[in-house]
C-alpha positions in Angstrom: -136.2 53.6 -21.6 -134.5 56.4 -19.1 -136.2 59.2 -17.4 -133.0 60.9 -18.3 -134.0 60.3 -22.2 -131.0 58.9 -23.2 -131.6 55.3 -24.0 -128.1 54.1 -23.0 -128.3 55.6 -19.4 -130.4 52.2 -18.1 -127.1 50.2 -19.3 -124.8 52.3 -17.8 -126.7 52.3 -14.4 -126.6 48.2 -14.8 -122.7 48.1 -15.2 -122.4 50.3 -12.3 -124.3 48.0 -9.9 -123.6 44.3 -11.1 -124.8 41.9 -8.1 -121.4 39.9 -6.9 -121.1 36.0 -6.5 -123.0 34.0 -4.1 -120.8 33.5 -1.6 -122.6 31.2 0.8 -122.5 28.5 -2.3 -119.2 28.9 -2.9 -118.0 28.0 0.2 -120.8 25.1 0.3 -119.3 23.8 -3.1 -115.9 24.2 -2.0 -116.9 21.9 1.4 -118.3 19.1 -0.3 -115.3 18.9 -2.8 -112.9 18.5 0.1 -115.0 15.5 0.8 -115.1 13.6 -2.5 -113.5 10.7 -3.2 -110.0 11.9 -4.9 -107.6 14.2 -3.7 -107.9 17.2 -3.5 -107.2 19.6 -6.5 -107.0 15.7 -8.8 -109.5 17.2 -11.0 -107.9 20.2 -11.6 -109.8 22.5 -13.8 -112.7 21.1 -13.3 -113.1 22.3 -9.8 -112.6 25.1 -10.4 -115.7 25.2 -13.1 -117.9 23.6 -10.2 -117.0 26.5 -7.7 -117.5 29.1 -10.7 -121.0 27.6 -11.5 -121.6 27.6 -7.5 -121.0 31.3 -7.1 -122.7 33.0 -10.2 -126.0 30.6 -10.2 -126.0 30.4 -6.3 -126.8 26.9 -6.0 -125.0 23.3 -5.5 -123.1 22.9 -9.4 -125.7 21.4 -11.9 -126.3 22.3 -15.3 -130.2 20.6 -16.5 -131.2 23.3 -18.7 -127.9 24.7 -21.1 -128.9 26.8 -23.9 -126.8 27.7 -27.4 -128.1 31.2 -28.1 -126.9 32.8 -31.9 -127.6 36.2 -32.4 -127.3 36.6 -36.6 -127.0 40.6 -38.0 -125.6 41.6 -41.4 -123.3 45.0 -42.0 -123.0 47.8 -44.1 -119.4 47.4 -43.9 -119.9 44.8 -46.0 -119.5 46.8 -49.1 -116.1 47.6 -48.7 -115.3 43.9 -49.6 -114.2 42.8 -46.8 -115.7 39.4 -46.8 -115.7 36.6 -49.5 -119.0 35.7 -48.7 -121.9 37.7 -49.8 -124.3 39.2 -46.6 -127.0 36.8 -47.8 -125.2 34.1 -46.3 -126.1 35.5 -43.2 -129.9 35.0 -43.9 -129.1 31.4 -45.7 -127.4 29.8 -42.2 -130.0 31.1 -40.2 -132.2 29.3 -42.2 -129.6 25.9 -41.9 -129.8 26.4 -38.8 -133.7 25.8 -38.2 -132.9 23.4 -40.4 -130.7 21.4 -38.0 -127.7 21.1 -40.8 -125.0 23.3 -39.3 -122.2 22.2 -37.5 -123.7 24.0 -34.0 -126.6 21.6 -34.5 -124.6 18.3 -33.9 -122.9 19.7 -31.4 -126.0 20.5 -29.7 -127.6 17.2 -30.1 -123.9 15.5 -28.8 -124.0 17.3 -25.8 -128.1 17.6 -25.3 -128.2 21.4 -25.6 -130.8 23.6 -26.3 -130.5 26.4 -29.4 -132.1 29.1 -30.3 -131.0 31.3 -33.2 -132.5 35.2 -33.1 -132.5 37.0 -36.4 -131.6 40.7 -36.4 -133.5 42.5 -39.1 -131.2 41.0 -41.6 -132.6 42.5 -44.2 -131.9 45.9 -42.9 -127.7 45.5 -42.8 -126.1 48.6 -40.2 -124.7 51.0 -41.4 -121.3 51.1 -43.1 -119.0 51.8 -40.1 -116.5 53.7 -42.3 -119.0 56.2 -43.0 -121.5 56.5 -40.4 -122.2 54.8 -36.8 -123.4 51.2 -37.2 -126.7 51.9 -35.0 -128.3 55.3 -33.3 -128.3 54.9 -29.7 -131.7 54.2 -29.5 -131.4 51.3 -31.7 -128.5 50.0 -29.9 -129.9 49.9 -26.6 -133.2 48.0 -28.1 -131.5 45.5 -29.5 -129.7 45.2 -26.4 -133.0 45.0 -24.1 -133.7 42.3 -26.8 -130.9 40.4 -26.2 -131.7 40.7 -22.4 -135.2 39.4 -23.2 -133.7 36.8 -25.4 -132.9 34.1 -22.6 -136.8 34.4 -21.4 -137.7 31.0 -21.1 -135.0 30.2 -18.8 -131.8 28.7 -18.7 -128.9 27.7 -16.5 -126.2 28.0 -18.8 -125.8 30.1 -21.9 -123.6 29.2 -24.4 -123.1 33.2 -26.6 -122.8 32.7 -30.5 -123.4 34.3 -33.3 -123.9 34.1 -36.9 -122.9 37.6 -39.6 -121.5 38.1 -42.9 -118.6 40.8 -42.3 -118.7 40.6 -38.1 -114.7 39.6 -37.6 -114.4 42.9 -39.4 -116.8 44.5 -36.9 -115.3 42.7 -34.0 -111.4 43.8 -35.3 -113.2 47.4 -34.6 -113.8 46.6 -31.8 -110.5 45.7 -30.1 -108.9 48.0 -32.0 -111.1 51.0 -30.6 -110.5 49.7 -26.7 -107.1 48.2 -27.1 -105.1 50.2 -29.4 -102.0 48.6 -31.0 -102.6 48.9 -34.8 -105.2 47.5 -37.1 -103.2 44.5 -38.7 -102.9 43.3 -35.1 -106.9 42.6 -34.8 -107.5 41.9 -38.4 -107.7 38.3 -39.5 -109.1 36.0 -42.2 -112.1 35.2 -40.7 -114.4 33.5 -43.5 -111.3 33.3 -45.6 -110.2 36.7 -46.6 -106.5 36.7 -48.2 -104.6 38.6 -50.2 -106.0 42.2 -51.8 -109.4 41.0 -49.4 -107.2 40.7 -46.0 -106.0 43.6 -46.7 -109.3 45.4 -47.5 -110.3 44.3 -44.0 -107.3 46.3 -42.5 -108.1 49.5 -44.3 -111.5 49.1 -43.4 -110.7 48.6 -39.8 -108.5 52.1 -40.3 -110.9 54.4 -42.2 -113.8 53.1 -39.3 -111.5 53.8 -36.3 -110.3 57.1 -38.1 -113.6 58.2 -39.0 -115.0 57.4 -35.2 -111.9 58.5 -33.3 -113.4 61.6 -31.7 -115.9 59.2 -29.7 -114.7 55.9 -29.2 -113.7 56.8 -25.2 -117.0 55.2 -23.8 -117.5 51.2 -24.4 -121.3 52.0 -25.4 -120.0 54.6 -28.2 -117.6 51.9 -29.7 -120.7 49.1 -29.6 -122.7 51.5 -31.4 -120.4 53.0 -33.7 -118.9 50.9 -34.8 -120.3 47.2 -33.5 -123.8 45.3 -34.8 -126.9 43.9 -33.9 -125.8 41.0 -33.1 -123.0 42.5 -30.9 -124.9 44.3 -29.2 -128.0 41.9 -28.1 -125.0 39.2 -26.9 -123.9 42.0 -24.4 -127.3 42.3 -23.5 -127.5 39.0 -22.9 -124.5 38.1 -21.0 -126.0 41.4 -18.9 -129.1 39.6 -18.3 -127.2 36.2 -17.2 -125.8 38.2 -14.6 -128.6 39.5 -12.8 -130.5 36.0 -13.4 -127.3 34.3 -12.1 -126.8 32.3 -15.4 -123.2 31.7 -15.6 -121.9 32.2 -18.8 -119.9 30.4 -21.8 -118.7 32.6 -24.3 -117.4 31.4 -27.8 -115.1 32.9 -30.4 -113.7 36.2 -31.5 -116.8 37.8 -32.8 -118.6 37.3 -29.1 -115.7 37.9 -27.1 -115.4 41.5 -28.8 -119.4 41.6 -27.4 -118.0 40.6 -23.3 -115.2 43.5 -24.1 -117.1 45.9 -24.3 -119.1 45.2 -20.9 -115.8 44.9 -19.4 -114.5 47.9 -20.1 -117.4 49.5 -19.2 -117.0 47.4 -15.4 -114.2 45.2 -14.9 -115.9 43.0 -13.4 -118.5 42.9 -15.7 -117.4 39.1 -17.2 -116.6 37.5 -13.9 -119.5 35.2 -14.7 -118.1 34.2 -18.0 -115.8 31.8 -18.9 -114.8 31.7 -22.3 -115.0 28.3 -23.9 -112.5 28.0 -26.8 -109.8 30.6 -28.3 -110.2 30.4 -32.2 -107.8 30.6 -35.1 -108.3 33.9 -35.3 -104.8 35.8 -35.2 -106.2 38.3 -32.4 -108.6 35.8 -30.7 -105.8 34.9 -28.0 -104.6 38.7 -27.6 -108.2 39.5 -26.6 -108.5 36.8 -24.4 -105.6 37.9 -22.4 -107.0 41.1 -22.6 -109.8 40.1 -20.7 -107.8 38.1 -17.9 -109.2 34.9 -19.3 -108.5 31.3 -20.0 -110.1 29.4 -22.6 -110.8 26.1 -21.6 -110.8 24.5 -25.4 -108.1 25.4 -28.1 -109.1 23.4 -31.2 -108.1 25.3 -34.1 -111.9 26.2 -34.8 -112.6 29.4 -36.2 -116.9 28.7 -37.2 -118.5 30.8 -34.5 -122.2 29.8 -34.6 -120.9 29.4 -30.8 -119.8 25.6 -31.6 -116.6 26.7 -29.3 -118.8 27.6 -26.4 -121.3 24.5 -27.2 -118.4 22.1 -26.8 -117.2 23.8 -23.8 -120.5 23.0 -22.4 -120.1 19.3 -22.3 -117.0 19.9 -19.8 -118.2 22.3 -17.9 -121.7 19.6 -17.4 -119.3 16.8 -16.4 -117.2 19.5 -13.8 -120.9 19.9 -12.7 -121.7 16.5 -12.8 -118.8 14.9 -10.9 -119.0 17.5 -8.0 -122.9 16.4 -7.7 -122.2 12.5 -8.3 -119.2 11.6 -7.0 -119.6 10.5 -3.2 -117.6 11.4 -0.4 -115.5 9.3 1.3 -117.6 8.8 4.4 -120.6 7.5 2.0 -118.5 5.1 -0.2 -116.5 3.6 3.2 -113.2 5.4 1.2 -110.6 6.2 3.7 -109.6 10.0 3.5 -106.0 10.9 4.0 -104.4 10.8 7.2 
């Protein structure tokens, strides 16, 4: 990829020279809104989603094209029991998916989304992240050109999901390799680990961060180490939105643990996200907060597949869709205030 050789230099020279927000729309989407019939600031939030989709697409707010996009990998860290579920699961929604019988699909279909699910050499799991790096840095950054090249096709809102037997694992490693704390604070139940299986998740989480500890001071070297496949095309993706100008909807624990690692790398890295629910997962709101955010949804859900992000996408279409429809108070004969 890199005259330099080393495959991960392209990324870093990305994250060092993100394009900002479109400041020219922003401003234009900010005047028309002091115009609309309602006073100003009535619709709260949602303002504030029609100014965000403004500045990181450059245009007047619309959304006509949203896409769901689920990355789906499987892990070597699977063997340490760690999940309830075996990794052919992984291989078996994919396939539900196509199908149209998941719960993403009828979210899709509520909210007229598109979806497209990638599969990530499922049948070649990463490697066991207790023992050895997930991926070589060669095979990280591909898969992260992939996800670049994934929202080819176009788009004008990407909704980031994900699909893999063993990734809130993963993901705990994650924020327990940029945040610190301990590893009980990251690890949750994810599909439904309890017990003697909850607490092989937090060993696991130990023994990875114990084994990688030497190298875990650049974001790229945790996403490698000890992320996935499916981690690392979503931050190639979200990487892509941004010089596309695609804002960006981001859904539960598994992806957010993909936008950490861009924004530790750059912290403004995410500043064209917006993440669309916070999950059940224990360290789901932690990480959030980590990341200066604010979920717009908090529903309990804890699915990924990105059905958080998916719903999120019918409010942020109506934020776009009242700043474009509404008419001002000159055109409707409205009085303004005084």
């Amino acid at each position: 990829m890199s005259v330099s050789g080393l495959p991960f230099d392209d990324f870093r020279e990305l994250l060092n020279s993100l394009p900002g927000p479109d400041v020219r729309a922003l401003e234009a989407a900010r005047k028309r809104d002091a115009q609309l019939t309602k006073p100003p600031g009535a619709l709260g939030r949602l303002e504030e989603i029609a100014f965000w989709l403004a500045a990181w697409s450059g245009r007047s707010p619309q959304v006509t094209r949203p896409l769901v996009a689920i990355f789906a990998g499987n892990h070597g860290v699977t063997r340490q029991g760690v999940s309830p579920y075996p990794p052919e699961v992984t291989e078996q929604m994919v396939a539900n998916f196509t199908a149209g019988g998941a719960a993403i699909n009828q979210i899709c279909v509520t909210h007229d989304l598109g979806l497209k699910v990638f599969d990530l050499a499922l049948q070649i799991p990463t490697g066991d992240i207790t023992q050895e790096a997930a991926l070589s840095e060669r095979d990280c950054a591909a898969t992260m050109a992939f996800g670049m090249e994934a929202i080819a096709g176009g788009t004008d809102l990407l909704c980031i999901g994900e699909m893999g037997i063993g990734n809130t694992t993963i993901a705990a490693a994650i924020f327990y390799a940029l945040y610190g704390g301990k590893a009980e604070d990251w690890v949750g139940p994810g599909t439904g680990a309890t017990g003697e299986g909850l607490q092989r998740k937090i060993d696991a989480v130990e023994r990875a961060i114990a084994f990688h500890k030497d190298h875990l001071s650049d974001p790229l070297e945790v996403l490698r180490r000890v992320g996935g496949r499916e981690i690392a095309a979503m931050a190639g993706a979200i990487l892509a939105c941004r010089v596309q100008k695609i804002p960006v909807l981001i859904d539960g624990y598994v992806a957010t643990s993909a936008a950490a690692i861009l924004k530790a790398a750059n912290p403004t890295a995410l500043d064209h996200c917006l993440i669309g629910h916070v999950s059940a997962e224990p360290g789901h709101l932690r990480a959030i907060e980590r990341l200066g955010k604010t979920p717009l949804l908090a529903l309990g859900m804890r699915l990924g597949e990105g059905t958080g992000a998916a719903l999120a996408a019918g409010i942020v279409k109506a934020a776009a869709a009242c700043h474009s429809g509404m008419a001002t108070f000159d055109g409707a004969g409205v009085s303004n205030k005084a």
